[in-house]
PDB file of N, H, CA, C and O in Angstrom:
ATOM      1  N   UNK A   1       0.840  -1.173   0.000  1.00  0.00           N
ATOM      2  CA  UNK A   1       0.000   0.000   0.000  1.00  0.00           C
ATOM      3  C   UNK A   1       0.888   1.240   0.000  1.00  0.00           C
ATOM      4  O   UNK A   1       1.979   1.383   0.552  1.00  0.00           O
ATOM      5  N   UNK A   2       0.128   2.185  -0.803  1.00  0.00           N
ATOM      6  H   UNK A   2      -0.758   2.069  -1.252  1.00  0.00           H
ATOM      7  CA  UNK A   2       1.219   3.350  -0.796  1.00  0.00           C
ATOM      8  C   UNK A   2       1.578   3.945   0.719  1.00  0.00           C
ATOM      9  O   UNK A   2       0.633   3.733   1.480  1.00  0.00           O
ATOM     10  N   UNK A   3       2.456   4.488   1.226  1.00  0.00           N
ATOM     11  H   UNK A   3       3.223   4.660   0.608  1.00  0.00           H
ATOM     12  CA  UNK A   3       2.475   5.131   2.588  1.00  0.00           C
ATOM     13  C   UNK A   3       1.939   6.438   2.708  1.00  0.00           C
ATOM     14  O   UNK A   3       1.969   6.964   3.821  1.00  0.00           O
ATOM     15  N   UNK A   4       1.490   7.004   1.815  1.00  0.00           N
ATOM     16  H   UNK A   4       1.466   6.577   0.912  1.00  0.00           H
ATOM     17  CA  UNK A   4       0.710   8.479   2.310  1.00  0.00           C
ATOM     18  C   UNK A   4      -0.709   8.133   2.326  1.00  0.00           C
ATOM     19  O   UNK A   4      -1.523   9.022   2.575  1.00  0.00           O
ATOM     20  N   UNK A   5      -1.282   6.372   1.976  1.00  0.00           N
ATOM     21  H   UNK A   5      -0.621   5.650   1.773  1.00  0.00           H
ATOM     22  CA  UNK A   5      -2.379   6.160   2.110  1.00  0.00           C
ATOM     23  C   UNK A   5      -2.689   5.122   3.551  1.00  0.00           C
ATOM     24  O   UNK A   5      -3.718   4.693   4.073  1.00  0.00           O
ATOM     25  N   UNK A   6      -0.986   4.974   3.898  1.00  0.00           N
ATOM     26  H   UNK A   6      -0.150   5.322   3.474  1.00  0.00           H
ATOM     27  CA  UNK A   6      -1.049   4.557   5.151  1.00  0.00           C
ATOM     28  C   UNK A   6      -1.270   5.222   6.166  1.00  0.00           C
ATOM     29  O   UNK A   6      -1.715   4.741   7.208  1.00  0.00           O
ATOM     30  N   UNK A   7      -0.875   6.886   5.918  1.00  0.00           N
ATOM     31  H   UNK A   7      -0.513   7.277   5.071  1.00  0.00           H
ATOM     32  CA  UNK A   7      -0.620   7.457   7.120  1.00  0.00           C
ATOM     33  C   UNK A   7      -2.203   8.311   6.788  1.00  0.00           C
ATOM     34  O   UNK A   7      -2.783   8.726   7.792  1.00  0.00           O
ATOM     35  N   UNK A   8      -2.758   8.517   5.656  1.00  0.00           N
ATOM     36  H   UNK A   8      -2.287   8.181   4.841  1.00  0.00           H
ATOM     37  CA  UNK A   8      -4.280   9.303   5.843  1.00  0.00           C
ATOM     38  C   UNK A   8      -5.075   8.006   6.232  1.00  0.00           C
ATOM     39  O   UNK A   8      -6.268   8.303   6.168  1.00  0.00           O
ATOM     40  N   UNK A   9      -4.905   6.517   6.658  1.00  0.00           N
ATOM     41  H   UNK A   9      -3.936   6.276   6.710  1.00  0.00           H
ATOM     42  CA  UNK A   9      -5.949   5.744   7.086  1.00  0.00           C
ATOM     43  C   UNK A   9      -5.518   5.707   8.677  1.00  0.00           C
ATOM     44  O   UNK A   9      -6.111   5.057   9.538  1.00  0.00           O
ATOM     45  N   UNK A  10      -4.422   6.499   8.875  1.00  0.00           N
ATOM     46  H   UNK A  10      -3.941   7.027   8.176  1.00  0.00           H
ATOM     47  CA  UNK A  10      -4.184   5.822  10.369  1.00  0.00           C
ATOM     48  C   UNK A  10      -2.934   5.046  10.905  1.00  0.00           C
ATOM     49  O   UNK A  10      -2.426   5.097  12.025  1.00  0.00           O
ATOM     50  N   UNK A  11      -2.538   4.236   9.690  1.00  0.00           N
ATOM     51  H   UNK A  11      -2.951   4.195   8.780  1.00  0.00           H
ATOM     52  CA  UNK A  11      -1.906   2.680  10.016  1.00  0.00           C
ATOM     53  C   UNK A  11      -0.196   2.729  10.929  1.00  0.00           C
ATOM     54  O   UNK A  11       0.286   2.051  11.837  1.00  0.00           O
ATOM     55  N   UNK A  12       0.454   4.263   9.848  1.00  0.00           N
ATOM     56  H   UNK A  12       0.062   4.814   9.111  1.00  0.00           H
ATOM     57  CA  UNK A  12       1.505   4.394  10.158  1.00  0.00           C
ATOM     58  C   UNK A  12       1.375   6.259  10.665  1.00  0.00           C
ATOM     59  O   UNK A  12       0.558   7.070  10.229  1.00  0.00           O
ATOM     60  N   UNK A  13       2.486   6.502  11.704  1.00  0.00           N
ATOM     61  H   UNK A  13       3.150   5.843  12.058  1.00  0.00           H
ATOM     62  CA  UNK A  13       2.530   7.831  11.880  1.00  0.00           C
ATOM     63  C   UNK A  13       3.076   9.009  10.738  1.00  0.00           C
ATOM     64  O   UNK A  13       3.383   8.596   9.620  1.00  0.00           O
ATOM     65  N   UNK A  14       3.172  10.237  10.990  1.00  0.00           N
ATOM     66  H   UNK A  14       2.922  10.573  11.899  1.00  0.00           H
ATOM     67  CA  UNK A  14       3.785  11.005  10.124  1.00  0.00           C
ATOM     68  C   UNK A  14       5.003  10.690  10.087  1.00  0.00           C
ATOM     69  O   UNK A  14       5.391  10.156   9.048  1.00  0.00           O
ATOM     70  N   UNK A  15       6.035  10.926  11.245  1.00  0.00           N
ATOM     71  H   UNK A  15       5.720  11.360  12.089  1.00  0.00           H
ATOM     72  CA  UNK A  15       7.326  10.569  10.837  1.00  0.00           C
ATOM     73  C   UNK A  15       7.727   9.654  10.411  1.00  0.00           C
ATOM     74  O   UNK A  15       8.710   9.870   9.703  1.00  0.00           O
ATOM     75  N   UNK A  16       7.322   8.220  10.517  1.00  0.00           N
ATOM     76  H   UNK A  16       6.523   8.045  11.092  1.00  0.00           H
ATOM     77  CA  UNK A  16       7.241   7.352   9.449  1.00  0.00           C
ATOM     78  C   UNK A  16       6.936   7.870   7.825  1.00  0.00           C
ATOM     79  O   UNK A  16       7.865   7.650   7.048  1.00  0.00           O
ATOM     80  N   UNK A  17       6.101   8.325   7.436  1.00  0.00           N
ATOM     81  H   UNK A  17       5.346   8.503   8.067  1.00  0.00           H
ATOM     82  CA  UNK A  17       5.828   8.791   6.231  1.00  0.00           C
ATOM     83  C   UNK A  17       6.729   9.792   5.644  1.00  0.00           C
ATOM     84  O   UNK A  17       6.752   9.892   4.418  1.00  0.00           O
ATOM     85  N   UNK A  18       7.844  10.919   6.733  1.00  0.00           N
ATOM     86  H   UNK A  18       7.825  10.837   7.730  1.00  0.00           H
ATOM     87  CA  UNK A  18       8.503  11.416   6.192  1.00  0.00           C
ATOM     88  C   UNK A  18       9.705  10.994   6.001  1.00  0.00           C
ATOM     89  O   UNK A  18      10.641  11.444   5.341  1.00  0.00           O
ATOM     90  N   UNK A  19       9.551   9.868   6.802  1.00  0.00           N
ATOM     91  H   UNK A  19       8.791   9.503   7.339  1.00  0.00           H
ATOM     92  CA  UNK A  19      11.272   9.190   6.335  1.00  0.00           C
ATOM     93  C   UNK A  19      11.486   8.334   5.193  1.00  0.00           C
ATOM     94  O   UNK A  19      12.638   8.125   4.811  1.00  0.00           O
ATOM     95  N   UNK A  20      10.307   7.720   4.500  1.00  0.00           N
ATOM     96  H   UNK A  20       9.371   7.890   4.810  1.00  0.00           H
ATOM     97  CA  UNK A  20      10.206   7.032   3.386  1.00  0.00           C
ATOM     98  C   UNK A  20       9.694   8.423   2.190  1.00  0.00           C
ATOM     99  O   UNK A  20       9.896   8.256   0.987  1.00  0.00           O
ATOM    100  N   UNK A  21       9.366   9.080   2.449  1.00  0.00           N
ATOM    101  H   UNK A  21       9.202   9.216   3.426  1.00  0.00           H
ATOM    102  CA  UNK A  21       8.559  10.436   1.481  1.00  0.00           C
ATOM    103  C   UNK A  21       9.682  10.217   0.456  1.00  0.00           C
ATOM    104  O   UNK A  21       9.559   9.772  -0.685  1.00  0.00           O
ATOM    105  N   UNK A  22      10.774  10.607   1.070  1.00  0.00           N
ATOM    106  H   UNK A  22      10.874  10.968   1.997  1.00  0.00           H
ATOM    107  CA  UNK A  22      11.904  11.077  -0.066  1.00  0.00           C
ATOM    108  C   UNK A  22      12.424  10.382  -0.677  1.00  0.00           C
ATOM    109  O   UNK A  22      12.974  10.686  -1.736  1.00  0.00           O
ATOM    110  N   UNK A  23      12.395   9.207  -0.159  1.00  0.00           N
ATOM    111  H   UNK A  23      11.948   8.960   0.701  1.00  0.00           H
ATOM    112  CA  UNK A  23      12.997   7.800  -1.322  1.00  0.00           C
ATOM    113  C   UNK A  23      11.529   7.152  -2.153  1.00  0.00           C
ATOM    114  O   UNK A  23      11.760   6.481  -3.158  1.00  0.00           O
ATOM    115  N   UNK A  24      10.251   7.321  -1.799  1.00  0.00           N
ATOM    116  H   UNK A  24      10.063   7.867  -0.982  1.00  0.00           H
ATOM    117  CA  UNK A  24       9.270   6.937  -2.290  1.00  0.00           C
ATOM    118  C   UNK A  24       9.321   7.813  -3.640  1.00  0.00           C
ATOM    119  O   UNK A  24       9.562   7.291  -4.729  1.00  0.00           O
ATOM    120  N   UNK A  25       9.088   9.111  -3.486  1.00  0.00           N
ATOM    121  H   UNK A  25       8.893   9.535  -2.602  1.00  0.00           H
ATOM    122  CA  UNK A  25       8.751   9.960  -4.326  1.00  0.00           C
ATOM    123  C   UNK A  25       7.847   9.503  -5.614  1.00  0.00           C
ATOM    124  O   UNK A  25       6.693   9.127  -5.409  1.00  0.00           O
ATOM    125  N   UNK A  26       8.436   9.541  -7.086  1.00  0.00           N
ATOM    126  H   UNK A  26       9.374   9.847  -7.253  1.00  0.00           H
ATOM    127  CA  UNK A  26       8.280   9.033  -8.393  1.00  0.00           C
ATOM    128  C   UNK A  26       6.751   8.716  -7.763  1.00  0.00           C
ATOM    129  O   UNK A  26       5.886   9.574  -7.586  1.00  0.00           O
ATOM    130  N   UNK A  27       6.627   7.316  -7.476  1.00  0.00           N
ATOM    131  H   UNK A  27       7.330   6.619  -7.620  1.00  0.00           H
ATOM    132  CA  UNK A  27       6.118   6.490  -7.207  1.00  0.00           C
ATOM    133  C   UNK A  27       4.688   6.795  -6.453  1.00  0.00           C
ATOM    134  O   UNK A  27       3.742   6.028  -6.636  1.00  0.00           O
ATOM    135  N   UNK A  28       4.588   7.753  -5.742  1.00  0.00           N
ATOM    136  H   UNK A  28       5.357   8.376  -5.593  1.00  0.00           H
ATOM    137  CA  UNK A  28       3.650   8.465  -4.867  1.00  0.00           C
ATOM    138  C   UNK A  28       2.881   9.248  -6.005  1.00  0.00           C
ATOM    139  O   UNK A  28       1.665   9.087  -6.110  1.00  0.00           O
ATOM    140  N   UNK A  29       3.544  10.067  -6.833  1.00  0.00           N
ATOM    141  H   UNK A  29       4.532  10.198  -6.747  1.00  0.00           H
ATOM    142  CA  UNK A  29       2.760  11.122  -7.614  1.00  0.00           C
ATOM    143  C   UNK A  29       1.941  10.125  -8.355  1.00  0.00           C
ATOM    144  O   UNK A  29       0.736  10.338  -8.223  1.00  0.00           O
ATOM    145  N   UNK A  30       2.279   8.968  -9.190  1.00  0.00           N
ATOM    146  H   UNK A  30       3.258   8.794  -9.297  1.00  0.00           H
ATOM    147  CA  UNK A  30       1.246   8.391  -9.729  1.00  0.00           C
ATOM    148  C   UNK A  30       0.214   7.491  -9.281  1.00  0.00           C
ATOM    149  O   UNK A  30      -0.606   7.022 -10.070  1.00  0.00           O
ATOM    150  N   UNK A  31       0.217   7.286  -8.315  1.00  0.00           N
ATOM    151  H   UNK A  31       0.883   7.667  -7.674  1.00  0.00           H
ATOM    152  CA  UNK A  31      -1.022   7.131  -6.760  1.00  0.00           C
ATOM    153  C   UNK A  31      -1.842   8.387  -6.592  1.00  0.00           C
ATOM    154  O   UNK A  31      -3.000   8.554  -6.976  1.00  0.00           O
ATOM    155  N   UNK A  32      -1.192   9.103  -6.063  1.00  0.00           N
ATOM    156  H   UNK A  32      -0.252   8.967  -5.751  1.00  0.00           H
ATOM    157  CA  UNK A  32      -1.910  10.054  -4.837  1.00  0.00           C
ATOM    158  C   UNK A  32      -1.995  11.548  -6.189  1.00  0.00           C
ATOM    159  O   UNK A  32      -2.897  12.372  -6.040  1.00  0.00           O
ATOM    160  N   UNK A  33      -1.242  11.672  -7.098  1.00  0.00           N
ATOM    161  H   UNK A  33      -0.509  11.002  -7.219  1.00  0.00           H
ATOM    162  CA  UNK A  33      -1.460  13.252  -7.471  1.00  0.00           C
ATOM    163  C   UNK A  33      -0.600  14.087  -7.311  1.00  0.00           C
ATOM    164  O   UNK A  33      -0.391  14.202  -6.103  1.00  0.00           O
ATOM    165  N   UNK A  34       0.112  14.839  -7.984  1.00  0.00           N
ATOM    166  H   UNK A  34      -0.058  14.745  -8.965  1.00  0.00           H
ATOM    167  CA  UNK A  34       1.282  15.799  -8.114  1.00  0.00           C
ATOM    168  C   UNK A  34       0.700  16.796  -6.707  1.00  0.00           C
ATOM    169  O   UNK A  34       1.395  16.949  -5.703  1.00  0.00           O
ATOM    170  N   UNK A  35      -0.413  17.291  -6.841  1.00  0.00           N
ATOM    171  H   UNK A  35      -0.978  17.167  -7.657  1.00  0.00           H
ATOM    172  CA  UNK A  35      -1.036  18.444  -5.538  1.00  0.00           C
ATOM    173  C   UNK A  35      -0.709  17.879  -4.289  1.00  0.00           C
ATOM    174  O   UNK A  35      -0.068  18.514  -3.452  1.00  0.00           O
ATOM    175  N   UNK A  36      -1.263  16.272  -4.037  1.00  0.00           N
ATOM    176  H   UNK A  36      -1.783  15.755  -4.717  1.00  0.00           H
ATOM    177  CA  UNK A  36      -1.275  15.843  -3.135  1.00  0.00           C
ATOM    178  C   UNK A  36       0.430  15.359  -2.308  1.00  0.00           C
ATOM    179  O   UNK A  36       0.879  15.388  -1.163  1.00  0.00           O
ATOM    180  N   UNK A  37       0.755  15.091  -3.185  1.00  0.00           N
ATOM    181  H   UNK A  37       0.390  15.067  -4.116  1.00  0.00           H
ATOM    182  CA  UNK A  37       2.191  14.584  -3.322  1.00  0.00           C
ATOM    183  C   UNK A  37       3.040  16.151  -2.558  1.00  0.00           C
ATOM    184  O   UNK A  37       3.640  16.114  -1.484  1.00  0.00           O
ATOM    185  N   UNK A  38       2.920  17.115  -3.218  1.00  0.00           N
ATOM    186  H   UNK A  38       2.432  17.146  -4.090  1.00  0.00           H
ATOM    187  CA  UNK A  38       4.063  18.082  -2.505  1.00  0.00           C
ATOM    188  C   UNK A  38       3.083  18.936  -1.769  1.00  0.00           C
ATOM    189  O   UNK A  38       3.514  20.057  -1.499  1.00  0.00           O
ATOM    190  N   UNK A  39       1.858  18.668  -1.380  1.00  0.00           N
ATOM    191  H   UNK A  39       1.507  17.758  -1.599  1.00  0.00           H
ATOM    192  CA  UNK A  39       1.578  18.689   0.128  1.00  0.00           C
ATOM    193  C   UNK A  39       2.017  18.190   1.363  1.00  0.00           C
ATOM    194  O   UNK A  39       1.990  18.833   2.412  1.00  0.00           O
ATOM    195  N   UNK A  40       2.411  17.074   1.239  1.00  0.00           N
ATOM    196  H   UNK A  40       2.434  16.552   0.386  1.00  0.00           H
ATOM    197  CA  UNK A  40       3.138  15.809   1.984  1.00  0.00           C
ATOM    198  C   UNK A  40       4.348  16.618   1.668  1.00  0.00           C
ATOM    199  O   UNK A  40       4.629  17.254   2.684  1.00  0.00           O
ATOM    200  N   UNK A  41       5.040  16.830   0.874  1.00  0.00           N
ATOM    201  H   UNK A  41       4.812  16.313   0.049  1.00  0.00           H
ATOM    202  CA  UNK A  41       6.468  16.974   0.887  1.00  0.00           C
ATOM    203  C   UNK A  41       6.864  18.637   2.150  1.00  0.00           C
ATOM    204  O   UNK A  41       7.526  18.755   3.181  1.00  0.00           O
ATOM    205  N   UNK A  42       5.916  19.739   1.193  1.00  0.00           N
ATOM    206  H   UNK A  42       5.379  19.643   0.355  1.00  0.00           H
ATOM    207  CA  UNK A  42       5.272  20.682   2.102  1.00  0.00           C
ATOM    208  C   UNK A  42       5.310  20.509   3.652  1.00  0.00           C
ATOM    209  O   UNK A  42       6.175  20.991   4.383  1.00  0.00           O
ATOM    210  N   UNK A  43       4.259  19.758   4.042  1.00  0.00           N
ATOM    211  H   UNK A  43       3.557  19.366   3.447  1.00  0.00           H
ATOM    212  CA  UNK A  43       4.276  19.414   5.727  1.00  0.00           C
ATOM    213  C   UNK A  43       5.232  18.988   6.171  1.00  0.00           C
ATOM    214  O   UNK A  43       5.476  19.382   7.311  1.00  0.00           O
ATOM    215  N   UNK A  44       6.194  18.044   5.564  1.00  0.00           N
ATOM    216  H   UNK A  44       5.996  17.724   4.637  1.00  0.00           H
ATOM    217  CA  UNK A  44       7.681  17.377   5.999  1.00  0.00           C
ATOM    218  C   UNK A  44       8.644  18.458   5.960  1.00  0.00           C
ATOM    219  O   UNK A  44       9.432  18.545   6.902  1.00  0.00           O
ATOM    220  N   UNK A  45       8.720  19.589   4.678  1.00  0.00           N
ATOM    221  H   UNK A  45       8.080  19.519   3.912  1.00  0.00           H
ATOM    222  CA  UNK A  45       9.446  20.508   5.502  1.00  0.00           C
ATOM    223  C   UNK A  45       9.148  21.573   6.242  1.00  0.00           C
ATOM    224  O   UNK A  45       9.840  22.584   6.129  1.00  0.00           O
ATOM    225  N   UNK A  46       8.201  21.536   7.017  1.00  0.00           N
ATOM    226  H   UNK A  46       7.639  20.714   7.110  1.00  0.00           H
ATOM    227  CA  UNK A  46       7.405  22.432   7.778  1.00  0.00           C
ATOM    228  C   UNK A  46       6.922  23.656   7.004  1.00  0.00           C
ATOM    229  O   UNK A  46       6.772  24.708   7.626  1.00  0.00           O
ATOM    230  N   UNK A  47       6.660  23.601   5.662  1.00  0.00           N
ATOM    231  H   UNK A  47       6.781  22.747   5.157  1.00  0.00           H
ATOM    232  CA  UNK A  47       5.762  24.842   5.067  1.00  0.00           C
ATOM    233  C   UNK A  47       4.302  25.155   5.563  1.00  0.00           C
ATOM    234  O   UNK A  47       3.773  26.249   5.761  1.00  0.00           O
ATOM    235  N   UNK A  48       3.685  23.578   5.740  1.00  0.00           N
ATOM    236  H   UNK A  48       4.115  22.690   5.579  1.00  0.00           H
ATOM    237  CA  UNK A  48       2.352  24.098   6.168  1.00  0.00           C
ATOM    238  C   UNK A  48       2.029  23.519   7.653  1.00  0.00           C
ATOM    239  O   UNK A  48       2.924  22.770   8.045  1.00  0.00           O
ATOM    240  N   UNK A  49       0.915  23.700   8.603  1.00  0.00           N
ATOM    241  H   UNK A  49       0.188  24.308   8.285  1.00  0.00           H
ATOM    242  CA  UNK A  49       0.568  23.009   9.488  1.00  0.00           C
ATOM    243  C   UNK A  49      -0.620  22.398   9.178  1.00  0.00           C
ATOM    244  O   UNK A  49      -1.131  21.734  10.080  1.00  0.00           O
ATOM    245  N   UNK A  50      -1.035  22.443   8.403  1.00  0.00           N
ATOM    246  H   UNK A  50      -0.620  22.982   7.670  1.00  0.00           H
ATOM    247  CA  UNK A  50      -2.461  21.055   7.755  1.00  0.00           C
ATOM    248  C   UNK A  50      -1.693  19.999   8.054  1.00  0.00           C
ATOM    249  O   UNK A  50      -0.477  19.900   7.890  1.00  0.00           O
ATOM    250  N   UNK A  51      -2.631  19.010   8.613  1.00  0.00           N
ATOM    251  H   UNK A  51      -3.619  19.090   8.747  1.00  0.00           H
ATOM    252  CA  UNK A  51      -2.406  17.854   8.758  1.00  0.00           C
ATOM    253  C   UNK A  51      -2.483  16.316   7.454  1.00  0.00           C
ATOM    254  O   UNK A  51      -1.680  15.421   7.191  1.00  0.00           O
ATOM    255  N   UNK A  52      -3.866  16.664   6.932  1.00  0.00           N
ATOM    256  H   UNK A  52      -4.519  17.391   7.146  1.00  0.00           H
ATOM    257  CA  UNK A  52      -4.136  16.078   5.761  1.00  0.00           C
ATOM    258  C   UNK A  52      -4.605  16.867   4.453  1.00  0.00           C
ATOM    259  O   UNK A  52      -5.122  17.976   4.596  1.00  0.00           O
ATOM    260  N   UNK A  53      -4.442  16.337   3.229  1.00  0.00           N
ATOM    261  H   UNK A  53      -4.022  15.437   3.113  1.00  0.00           H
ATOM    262  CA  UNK A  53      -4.250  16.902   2.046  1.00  0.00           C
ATOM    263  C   UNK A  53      -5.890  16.190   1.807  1.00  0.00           C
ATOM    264  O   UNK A  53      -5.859  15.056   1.328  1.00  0.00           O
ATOM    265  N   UNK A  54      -7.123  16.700   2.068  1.00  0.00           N
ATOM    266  H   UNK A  54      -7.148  17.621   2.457  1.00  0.00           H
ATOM    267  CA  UNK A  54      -8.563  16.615   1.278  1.00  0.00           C
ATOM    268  C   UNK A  54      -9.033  16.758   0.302  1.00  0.00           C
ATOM    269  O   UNK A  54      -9.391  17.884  -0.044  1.00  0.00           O
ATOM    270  N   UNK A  55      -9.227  15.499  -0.616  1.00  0.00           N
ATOM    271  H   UNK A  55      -8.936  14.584  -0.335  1.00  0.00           H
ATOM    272  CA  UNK A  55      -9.497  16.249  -2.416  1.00  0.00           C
ATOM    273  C   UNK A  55     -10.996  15.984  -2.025  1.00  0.00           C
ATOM    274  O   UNK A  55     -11.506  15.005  -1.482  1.00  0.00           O
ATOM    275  N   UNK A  56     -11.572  17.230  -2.498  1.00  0.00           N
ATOM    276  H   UNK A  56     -11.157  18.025  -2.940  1.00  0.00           H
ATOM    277  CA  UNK A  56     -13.191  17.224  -2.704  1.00  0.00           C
ATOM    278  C   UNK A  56     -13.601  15.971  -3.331  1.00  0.00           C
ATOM    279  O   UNK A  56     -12.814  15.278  -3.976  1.00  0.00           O
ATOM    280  N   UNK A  57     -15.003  15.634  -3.121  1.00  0.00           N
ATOM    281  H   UNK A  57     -15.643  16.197  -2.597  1.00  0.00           H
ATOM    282  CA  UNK A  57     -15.882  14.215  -4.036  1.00  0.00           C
ATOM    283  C   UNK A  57     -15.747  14.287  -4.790  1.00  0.00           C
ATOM    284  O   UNK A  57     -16.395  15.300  -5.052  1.00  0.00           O
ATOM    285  N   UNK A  58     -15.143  13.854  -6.003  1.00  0.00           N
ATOM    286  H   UNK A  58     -14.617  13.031  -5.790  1.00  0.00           H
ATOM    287  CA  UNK A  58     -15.404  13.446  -7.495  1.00  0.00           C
ATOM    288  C   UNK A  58     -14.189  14.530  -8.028  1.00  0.00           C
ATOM    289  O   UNK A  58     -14.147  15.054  -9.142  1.00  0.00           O
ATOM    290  N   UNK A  59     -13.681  14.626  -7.444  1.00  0.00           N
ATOM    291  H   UNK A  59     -13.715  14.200  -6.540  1.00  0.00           H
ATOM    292  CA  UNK A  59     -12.418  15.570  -8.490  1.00  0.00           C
ATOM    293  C   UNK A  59     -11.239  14.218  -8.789  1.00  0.00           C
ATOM    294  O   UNK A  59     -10.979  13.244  -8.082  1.00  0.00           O
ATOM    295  N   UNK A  60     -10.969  14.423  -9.445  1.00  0.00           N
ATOM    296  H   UNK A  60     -11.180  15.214 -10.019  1.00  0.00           H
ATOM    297  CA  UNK A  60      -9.670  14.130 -10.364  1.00  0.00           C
ATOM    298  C   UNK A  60      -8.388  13.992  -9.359  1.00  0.00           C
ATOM    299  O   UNK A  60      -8.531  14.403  -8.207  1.00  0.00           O
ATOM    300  N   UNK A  61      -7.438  13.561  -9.663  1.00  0.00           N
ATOM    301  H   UNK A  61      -7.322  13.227 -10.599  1.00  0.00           H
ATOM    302  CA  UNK A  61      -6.114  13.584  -9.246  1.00  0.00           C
ATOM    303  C   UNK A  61      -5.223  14.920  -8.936  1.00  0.00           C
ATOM    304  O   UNK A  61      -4.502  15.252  -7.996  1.00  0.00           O
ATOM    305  N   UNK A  62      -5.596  15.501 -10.114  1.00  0.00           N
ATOM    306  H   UNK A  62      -6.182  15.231 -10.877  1.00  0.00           H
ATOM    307  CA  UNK A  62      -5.087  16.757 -10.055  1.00  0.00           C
ATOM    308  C   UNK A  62      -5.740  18.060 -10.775  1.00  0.00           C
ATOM    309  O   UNK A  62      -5.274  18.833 -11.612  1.00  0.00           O
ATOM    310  N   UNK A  63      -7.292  17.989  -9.970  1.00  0.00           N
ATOM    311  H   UNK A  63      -7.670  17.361  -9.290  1.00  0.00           H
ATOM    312  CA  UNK A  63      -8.149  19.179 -10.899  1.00  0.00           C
ATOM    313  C   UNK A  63      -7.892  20.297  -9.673  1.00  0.00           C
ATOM    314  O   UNK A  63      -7.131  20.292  -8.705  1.00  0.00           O
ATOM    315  N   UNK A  64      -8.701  21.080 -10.077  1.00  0.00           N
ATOM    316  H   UNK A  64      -9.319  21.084 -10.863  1.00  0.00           H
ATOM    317  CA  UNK A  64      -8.463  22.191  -9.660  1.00  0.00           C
ATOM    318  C   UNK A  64      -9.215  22.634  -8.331  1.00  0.00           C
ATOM    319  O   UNK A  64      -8.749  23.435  -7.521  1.00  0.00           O
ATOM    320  N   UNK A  65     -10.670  21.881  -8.204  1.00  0.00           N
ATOM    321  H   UNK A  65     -11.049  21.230  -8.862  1.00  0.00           H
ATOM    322  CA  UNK A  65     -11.123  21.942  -7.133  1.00  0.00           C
ATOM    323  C   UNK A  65     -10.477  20.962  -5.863  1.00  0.00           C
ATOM    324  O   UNK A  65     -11.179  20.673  -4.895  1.00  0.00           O
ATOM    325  N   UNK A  66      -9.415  20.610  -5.960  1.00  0.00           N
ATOM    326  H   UNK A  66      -8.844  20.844  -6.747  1.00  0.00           H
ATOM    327  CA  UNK A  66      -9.047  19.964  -4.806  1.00  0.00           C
ATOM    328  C   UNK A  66      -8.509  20.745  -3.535  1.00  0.00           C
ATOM    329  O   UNK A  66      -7.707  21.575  -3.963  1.00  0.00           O
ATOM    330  N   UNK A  67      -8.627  20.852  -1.866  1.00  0.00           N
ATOM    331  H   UNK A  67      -9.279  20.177  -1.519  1.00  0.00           H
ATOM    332  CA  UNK A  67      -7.981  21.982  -1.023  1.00  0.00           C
ATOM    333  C   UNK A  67      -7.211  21.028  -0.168  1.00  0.00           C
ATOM    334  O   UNK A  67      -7.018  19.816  -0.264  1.00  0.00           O
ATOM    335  N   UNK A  68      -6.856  21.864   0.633  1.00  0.00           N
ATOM    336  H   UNK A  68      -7.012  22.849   0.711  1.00  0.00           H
ATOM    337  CA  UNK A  68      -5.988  21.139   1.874  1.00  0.00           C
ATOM    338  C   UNK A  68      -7.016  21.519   3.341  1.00  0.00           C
ATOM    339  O   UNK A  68      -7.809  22.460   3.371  1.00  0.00           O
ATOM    340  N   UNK A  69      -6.782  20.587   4.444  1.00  0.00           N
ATOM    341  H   UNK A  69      -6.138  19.822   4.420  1.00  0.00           H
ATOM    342  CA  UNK A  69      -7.533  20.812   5.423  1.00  0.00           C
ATOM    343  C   UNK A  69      -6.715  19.696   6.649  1.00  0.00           C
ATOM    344  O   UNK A  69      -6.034  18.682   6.492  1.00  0.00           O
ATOM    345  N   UNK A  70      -7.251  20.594   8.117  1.00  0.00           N
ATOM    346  H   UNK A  70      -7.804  21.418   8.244  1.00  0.00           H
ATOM    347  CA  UNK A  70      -6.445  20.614   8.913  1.00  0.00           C
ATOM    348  C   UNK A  70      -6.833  19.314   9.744  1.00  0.00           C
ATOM    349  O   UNK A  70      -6.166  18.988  10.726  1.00  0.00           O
TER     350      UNK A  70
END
């Protein structure tokens, strides 16, 4: 399972997720979404304090209505 879908279900913590983030990479964007992807990268280097990256119902990977939320 991807690990940024480990850590938005619960399974594994954040710092877990940021210690694999950077060797995962490639691999994450075509899962989760270029937006979603350097949100995660974002929070690991402390740019934002959101906790999870929320794509609205029915959007796309990488449309435009997708936000971030805390």
């Amino acid at each position: 399972m991807n690990p940024i879908f480990q850590y938005e279900q619960g399974y594994i913590p954040f710092s877990d997720l940021q210690q694999v983030l950077w060797d995962f990479g490639p691999n994450a964007i075509f899962d989760v979404g270029e937006r979603c992807f350097s949100f995660y990268l974002n929070k690991a280097s402390g740019f934002t304090n959101c906790q999870f990256y929320i794509r609205k119902y029915g959007s796309g990977l990488n449309a435009e209505s997708e936000w971030y939320c805390e």
